[in-house]
C-alpha positions as CSV (number, residue, x, y, z in Angstrom):
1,X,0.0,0.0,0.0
2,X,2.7,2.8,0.6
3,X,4.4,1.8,-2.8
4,X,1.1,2.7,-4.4
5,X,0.5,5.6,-1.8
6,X,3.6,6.9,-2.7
7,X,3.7,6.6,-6.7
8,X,-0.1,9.0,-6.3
9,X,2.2,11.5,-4.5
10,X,5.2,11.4,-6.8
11,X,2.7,12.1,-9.8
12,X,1.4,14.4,-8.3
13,X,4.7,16.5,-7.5
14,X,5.6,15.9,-11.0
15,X,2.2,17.6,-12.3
16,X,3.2,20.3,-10.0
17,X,6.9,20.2,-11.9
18,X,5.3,19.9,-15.0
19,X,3.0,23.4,-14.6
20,X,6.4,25.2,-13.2
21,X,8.6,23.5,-16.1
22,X,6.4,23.7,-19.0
23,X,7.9,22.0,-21.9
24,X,11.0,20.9,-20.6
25,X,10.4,17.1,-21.4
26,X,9.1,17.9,-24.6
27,X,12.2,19.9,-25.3
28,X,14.8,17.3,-24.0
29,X,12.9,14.6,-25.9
30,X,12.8,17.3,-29.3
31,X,13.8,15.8,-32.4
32,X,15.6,12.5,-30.5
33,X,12.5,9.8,-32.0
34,X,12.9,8.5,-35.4
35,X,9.2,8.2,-35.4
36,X,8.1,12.2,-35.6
37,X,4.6,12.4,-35.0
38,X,3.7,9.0,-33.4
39,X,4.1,10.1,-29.7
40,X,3.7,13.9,-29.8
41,X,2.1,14.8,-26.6
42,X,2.0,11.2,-25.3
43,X,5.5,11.8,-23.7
44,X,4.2,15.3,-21.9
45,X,4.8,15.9,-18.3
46,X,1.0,15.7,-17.7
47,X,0.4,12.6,-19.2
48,X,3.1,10.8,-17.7
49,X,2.2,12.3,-14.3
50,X,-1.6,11.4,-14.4
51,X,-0.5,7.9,-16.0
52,X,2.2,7.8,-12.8
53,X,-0.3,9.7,-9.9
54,X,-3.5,7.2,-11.1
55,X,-1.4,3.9,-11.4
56,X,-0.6,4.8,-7.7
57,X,-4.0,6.0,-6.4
58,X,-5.8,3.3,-8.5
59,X,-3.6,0.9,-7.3
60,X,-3.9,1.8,-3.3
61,X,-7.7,2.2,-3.7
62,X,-7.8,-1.8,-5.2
63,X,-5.4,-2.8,-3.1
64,X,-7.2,-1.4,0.0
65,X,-10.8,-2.4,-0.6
66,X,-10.4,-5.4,-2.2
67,X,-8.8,-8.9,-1.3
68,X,-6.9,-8.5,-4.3
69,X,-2.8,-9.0,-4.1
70,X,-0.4,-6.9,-4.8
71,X,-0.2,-7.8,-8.6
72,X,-4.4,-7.2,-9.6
73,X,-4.0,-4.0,-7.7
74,X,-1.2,-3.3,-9.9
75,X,-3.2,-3.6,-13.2
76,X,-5.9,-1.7,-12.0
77,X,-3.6,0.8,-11.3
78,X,-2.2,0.4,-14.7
79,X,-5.7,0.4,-16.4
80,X,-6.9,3.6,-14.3
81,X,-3.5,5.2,-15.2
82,X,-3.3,4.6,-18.9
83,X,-6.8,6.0,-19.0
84,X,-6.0,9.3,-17.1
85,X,-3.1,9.5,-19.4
86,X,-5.3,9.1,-22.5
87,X,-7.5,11.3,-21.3
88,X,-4.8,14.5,-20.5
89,X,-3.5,14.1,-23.5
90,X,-7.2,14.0,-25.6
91,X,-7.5,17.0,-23.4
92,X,-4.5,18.8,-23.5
93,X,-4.9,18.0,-28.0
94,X,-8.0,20.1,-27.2
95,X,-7.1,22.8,-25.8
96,X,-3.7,23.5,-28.3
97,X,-6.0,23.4,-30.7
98,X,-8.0,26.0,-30.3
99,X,-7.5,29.3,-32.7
100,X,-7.5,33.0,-31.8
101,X,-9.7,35.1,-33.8
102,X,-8.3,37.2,-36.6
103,X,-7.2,40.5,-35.4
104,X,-9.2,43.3,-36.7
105,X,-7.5,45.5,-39.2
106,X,-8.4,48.5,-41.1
107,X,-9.0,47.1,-44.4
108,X,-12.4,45.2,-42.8
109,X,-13.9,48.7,-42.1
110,X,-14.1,49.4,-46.7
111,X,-18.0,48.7,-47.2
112,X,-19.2,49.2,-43.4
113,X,-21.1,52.5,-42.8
114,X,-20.6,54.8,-40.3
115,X,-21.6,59.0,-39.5
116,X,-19.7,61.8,-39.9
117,X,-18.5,63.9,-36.7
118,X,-16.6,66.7,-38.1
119,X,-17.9,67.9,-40.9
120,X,-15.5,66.8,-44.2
121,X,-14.1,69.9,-46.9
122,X,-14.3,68.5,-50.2
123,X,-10.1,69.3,-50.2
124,X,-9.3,68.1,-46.5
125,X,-9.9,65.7,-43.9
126,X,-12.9,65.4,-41.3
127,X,-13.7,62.4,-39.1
128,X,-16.3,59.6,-39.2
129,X,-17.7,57.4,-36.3
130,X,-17.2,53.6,-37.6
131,X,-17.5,50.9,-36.0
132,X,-14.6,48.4,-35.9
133,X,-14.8,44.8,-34.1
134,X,-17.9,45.9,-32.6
135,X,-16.3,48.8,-31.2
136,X,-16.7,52.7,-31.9
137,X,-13.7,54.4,-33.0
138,X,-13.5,57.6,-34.8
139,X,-11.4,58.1,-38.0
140,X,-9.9,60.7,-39.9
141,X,-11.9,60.6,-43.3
142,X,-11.4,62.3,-47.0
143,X,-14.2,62.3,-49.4
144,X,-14.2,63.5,-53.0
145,X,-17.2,66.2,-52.1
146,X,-17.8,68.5,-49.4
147,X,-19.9,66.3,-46.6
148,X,-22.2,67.8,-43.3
149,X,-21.5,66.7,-39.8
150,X,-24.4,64.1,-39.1
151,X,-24.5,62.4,-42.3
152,X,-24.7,58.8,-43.2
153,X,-21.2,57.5,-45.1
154,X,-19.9,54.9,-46.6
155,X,-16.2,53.4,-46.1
156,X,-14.5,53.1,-50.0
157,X,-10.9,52.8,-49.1
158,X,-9.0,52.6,-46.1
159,X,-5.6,55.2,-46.9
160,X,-3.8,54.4,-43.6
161,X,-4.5,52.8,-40.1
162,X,-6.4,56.0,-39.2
163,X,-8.4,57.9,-42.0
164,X,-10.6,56.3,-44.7
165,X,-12.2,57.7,-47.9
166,X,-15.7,57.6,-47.5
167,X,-18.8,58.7,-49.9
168,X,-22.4,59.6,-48.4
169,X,-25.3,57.4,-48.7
170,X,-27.8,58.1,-51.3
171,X,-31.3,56.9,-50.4
């Protein structure tokens, strides 16, 4: 019982290892397989240490409660580990995978309305109200004709990462 008590603590500590050392196996371990591909992830710090913490735990529970020897209680624990270790690394697969969203830029706001706050001269710059990501930001617009503050606009080009050319809305 305090072999298996005491493989549940030591994969335990080395889940705690494995949070403070992130990547370190994987780095030691980089390139050294012939077979790229076949074990990536299965050789993590969190896999082994739930594979290592539930062959212990798994193993001291059947061990405990049943009149099993020493040897059953041992392929429980093996069983209960080599799921948890499965199951870290499913999860872990999961969670790598997951993409960011694309970063806003200025070229999304050409086609997306918006209303002018400074009134525009037909020869200089004003500033429009668009809304960018969901979010209001105010850009400094040109426009080929003179355009009132208030009025409904159209983004045609965006010139740089703060002003747009914009046209009004004809309805």
């Amino acid at each position: 019982m305090t072999v298996f008590l005491g493989l549940g603590i030591a994969g335990v500590v080395l889940l705690v290892l494995a949070l403070v050392f992130d990547g370190v196996l994987e780095g030691l371990f980089d390139g050294v397989s012939a077979l790229d591909g076949l074990f990536d992830g299965l050789l993590s710090l969190p896999v082994i240490a739930g594979f290592i913490s539930m062959l212990g735990f798994g193993g001291a529970i059947a061990l405990g409660t049943t009149g099993l020897g020493a040897g059953a209680a041992t392929a429980v624990g093996a069983g209960a580990g080599v799921g948890t270790g499965w199951l870290t690394w499913r999860l872990s697969r999961a969670l790598m995978r997951e993409e960011p969203g694309s970063t806003p830029r200025g070229t999304d706001l050409v086609g997306s309305s918006g209303s002018v706050v400074t009134a525009i001269p037909a020869d200089g710059y004003g500033e429009v109200l668009l809304y960018l990501a969901g979010q209001p930001v105010k850009y400094a617009a040109k426009s080929a004709v003179g355009i009132e503050r208030g009025t409904e606009v159209w983004v045609e080009e965006a010139l740089s990462a703060t002003s747009v050319k914009v046209r009004p809305v004809e309805r």
